[in-house]
N, C-alpha and C positions, 0 to 999 in steps of 0.2 A: 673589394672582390675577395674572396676565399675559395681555397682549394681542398678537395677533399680526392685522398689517394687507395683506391679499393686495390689490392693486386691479387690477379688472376694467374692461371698457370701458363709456365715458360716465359716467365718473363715479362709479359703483358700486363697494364694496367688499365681500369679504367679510371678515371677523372670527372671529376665533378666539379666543373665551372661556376658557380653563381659571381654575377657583376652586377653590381647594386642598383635599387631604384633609378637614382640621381643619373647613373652616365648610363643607362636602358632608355632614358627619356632625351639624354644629349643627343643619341643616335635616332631616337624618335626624330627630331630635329633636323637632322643632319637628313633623314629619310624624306622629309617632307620637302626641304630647298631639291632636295636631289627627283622629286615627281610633279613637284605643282605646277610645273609650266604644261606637264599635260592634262592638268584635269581644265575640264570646264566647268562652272559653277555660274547661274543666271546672275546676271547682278555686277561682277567681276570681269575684269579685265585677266587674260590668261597669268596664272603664277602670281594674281596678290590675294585671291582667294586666303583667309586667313586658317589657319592651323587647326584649331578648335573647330572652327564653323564645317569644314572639311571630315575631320574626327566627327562630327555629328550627325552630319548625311549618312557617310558612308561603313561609319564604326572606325576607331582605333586601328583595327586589325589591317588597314590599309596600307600602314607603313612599315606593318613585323617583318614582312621576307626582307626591305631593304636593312631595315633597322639590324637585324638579326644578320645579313650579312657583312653589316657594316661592323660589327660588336665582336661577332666570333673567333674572325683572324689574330684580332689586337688581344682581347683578354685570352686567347689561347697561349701566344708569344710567351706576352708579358709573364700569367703566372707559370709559365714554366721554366723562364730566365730567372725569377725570381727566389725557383724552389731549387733544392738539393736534388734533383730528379736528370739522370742523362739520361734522354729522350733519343733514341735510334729509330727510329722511323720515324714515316708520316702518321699526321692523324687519322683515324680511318672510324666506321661507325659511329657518326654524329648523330644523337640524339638530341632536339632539342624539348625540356622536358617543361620547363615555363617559359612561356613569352605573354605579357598581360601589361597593360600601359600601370604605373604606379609600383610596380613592382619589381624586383629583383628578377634579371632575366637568367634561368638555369638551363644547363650543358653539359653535355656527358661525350666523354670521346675514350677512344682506348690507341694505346702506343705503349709499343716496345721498348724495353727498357735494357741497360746495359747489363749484359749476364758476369756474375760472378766466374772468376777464373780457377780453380783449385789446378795449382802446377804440379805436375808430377818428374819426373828426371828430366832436366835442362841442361845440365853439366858434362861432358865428358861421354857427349854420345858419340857411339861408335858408327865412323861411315866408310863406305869403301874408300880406300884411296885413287886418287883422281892421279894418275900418270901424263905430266906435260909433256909431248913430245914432237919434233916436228920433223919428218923424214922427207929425205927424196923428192918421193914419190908427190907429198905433198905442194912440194917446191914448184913440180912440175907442172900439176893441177893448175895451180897459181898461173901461173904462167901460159899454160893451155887454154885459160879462160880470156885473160889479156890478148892471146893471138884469134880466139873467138871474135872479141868487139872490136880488132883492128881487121877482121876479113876483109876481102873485095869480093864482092861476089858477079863474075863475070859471065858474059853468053856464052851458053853451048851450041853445036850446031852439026857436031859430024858425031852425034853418038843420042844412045835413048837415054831415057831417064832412070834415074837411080836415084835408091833411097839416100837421103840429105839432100837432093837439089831442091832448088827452090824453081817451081813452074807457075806458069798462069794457063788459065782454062776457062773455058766455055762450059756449064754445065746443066739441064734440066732434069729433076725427077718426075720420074710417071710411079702411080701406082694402079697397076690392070690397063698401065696403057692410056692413065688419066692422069695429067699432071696436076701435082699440087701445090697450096699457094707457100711460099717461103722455099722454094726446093729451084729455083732459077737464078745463075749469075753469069756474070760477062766479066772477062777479064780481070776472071779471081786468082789473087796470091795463095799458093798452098806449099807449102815445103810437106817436101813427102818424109814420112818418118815422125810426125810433128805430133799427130793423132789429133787433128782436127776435125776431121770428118769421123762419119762413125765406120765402124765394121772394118770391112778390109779396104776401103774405098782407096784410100793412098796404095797400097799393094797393087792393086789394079791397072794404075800409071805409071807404075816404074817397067821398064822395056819399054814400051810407048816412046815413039819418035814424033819429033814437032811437023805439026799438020796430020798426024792421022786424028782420025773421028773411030769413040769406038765405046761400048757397051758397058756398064760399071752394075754389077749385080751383087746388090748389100742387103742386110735385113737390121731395120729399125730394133735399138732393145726394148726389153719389156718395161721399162722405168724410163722411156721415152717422154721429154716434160710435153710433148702435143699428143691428145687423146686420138686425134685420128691419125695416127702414123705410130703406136706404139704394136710391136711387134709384128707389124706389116713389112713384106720382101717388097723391093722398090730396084727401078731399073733407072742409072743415070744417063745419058747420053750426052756423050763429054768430047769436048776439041783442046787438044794439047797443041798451044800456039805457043810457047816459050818455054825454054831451059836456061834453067842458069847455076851456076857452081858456088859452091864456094870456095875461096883463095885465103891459103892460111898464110900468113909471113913465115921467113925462115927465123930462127931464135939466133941470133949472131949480135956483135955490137951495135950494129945501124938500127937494129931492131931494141934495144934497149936505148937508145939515144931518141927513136921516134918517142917511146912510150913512158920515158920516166927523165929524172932529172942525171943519170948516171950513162957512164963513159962506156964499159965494160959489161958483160955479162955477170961476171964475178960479182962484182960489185950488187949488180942490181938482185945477184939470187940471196946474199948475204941479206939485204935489207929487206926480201922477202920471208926470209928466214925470222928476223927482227919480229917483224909486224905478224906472223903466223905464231909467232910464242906467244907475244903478245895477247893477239885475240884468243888463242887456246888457253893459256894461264887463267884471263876472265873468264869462260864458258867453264873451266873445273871450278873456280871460284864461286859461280853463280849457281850450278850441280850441287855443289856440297853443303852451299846455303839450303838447298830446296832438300836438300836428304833432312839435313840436321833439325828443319820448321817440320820437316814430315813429322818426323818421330817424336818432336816434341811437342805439338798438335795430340798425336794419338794418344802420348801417356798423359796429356792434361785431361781436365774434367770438366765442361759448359755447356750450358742449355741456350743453344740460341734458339730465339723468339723467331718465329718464318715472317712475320712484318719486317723483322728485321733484315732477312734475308732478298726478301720481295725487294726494298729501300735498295740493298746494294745493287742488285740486278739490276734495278733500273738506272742507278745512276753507271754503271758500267755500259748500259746499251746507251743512254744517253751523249758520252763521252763519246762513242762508238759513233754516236751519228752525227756529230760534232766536227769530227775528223774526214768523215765523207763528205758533209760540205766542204769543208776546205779543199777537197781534192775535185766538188764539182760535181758532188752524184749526191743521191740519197739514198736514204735505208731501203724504202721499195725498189731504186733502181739495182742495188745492191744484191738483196734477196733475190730478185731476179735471175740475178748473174750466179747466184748459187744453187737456184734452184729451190729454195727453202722459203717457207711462211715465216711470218711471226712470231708463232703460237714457238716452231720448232728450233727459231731463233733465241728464244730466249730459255729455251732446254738446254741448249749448249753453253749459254753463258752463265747459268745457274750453278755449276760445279765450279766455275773460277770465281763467283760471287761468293759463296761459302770459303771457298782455299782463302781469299783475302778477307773476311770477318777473323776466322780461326786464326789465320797467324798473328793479325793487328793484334787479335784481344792477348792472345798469349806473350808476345812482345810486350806491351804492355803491360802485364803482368809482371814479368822479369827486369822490368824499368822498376817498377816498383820495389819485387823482392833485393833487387840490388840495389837499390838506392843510386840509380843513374838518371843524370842529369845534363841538361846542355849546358856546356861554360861559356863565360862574357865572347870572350873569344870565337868560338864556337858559330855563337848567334849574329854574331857582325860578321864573321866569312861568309852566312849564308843571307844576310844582308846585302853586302857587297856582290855577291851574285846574282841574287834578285835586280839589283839596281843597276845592273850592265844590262840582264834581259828583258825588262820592260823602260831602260832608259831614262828611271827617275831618281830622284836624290837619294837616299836612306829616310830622309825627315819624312819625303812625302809617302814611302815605301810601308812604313811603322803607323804612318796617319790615318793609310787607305785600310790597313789590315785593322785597325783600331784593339784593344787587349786584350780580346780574346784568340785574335788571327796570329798578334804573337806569341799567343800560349801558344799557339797549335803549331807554331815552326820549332818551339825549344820540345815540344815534346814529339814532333817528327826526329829532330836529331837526334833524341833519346833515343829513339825507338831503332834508329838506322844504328845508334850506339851495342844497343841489347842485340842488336843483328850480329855485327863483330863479334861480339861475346860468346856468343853460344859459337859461332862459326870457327872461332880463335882454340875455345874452349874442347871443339870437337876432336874424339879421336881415331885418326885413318889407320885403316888392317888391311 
């Protein structure tokens, strides 16, 4: 095989595959066990029709799509593991430019290639300073939200409704007096105040006492997702059959003994106090990272390839739909729930596709200009980590990533290294 490397602009190359006579004709081969049980041929018993006799009926050309699909993936791999070439995208624009029995079968594809980085100030940039602080007020939030998830929430019965209760209701919409479909429920949950319904439609049911029946007059928005209910005035006709409150506990000892492992109030707002620095401390920590990769993103210099770009986006919506199966949904169910297509799904993931190209490359960059590296040490902590979360040895850990999976862990921890550095490196005003 031989590769030949044309480059084009931004980054883009194209490739010229040629795989020699000899394995164009193995896949020839491999094409014909993989169709002859469907040909028929007089004379023959199905699939022993012989090879040649086949090629002579029908022409050669009967085995190129298989043969050619069988050939492309592998001499693609292969000479590109074999070349000096870091390939960041897919292949895209296949050309195939010979396919002829006896012959060298020739290929052309193009892919994105890793852009050069020219670093501009990395050192001693300047970022606001991030002030940790945990007040009061804070303390109490905490705490106000803890008395949230321990409510009780109990019937009402001598009074109307008010915004925060939680009611059930009866509800049908008309519109001109005609109902429509999706606009009917029975003994629907709605906390008023919630903004679940559109318009004023909770406003309407607060004063409302349990068992009156009474009139709910809202108007559909213009950006309404059903085409015959958008901007259209609609009349609900609604039966309030249940009230109910919410019940906050009082904050006193018994109330800290239900909800935590502590005795005392005191106690428990001190270790609120703890875990509130805590998580503030990381959030300026992780602020000051994204200031100090901003800025030094803007003063570097790189031409990324949009193959290249396309490649991250989708392996970021991919990941993305990855994680919604685990939860049980999919991407269509998803979009749904947001309201959004595809097309506009992957507009909004396209500016965090670019953010995460631009910082790796630059990171990487300053691994290099620094000469940072992961130590023995290093490699085995993140070993032993590995090997607690998927539960296997180190041997078989090292075996499954095979050497280039553990290139690519020492030069994550470089990379998480050059992150420190500039971060360390940074100066707060």
């Amino acid at each position: 095989m031989s590769l030949k490397v044309d480059m084009l602009e931004h980054n883009m190359a194209k490739l010229t595959i040629e795989v020699s006579a000899e394995e164009f004709d193995k896949a020839m081969d491999k094409a014909y066990n993989k169709v002859k049980n469907n040909i028929n041929i007089q004379g023959f018993r199905k699939g022993k029709a012989p090879k040649s006799l086949i090629e002579k009926l029908y022409g050669p050309s009967i085995f190129y799509e298989d043969a050619v699909n069988e050939i492309i993936p592998v001499a693609y791999e292969r000479e590109v593991e074999e070349s000096d070439l870091e390939v960041v995208s897919q292949a895209k624009d296949l050309e195939v430019v010979q396919v002829e029995k006896g012959k060298p079968c020739i290929f052309t594809v193009k892919v994105a290639l890793m852009p050069e980085v020219t670093l501009g100030e990395y050192k001693g940039i300047k970022v606001k300073k991030q002030d940790v602080e945990v007040t009061d007020a804070d303390i109490e939030d905490s705490i106000n939200k803890t008395r949230e998830q321990n409510a009780r929430i109990i019937p009402v019965e001598d009074r109307a409704a008010k915004m925060g209760d939680t009611t059930i209701i009866d509800f049908e919409g008309f519109i001109d007096d005609v109902a429509f479909e999706g606009g009917k429920g029975t003994d629907y949950t709605l906390v008023l105040g919630s903004h679940s319904f559109i318009d004023t439609f909770e406003d309407q049911i607060a004063g409302k006492n349990i068992g009156d029946e009474f009139d709910v007059n809202v108007t559909f928005p213009e950006d309404y997702q059903a085409e015959n209910l958008k901007g259209k005035p609609a009349v609900f006709k609604v039966k309030l059959k249940e009230i109910k409150e919410k019940q906050l506990p009082d904050v006193d000892d018994e109330f800290v003994q239900d909800v935590s492992g502590f005795d005392t109030l005191d106690e428990y707002k001190e270790d609120i106090k703890k875990t509130l620095l805590k998580s503030k401390t990381e959030l300026a920590k992780s602020q000051k990272e994204d200031e100090v990769m901003a800025k030094i993103v803007e003063n570097a210099t790189m031409d990324i390839p949009e193959a290249m770009h396309e490649y991250e986006t989708q392996k970021i919506i991919a990941d993305y739909d990855n994680r919604l199966k685990m939860q049980g949904l999919n991407m269509e169910q998803y979009l749904g729930f947001m309201g959004m297509d595809k097309a506009g799904f992957i507009e909004t993931v396209k500016p965090q596709a670019m953010k995460r190209i631009q910082n790796r490359l630059v990171l990487e960059a300053i691994v290099k200009a620094e000469n940072i590296t992961a130590s023995d040490e290093e490699y085995n902590e993140e070993l032993e980590k590995m090997s607690k979360d998927y539960k296997l040895s180190k041997e078989e850990i090292e075996k499954s990533l095979g050497a280039k999976g553990m290139d690519a862990i020492k030069v994550d921890i470089a990379v998480q290294k050059a992150i420190d550095f500039v971060r360390d490196a940074a100066i707060e005003e």
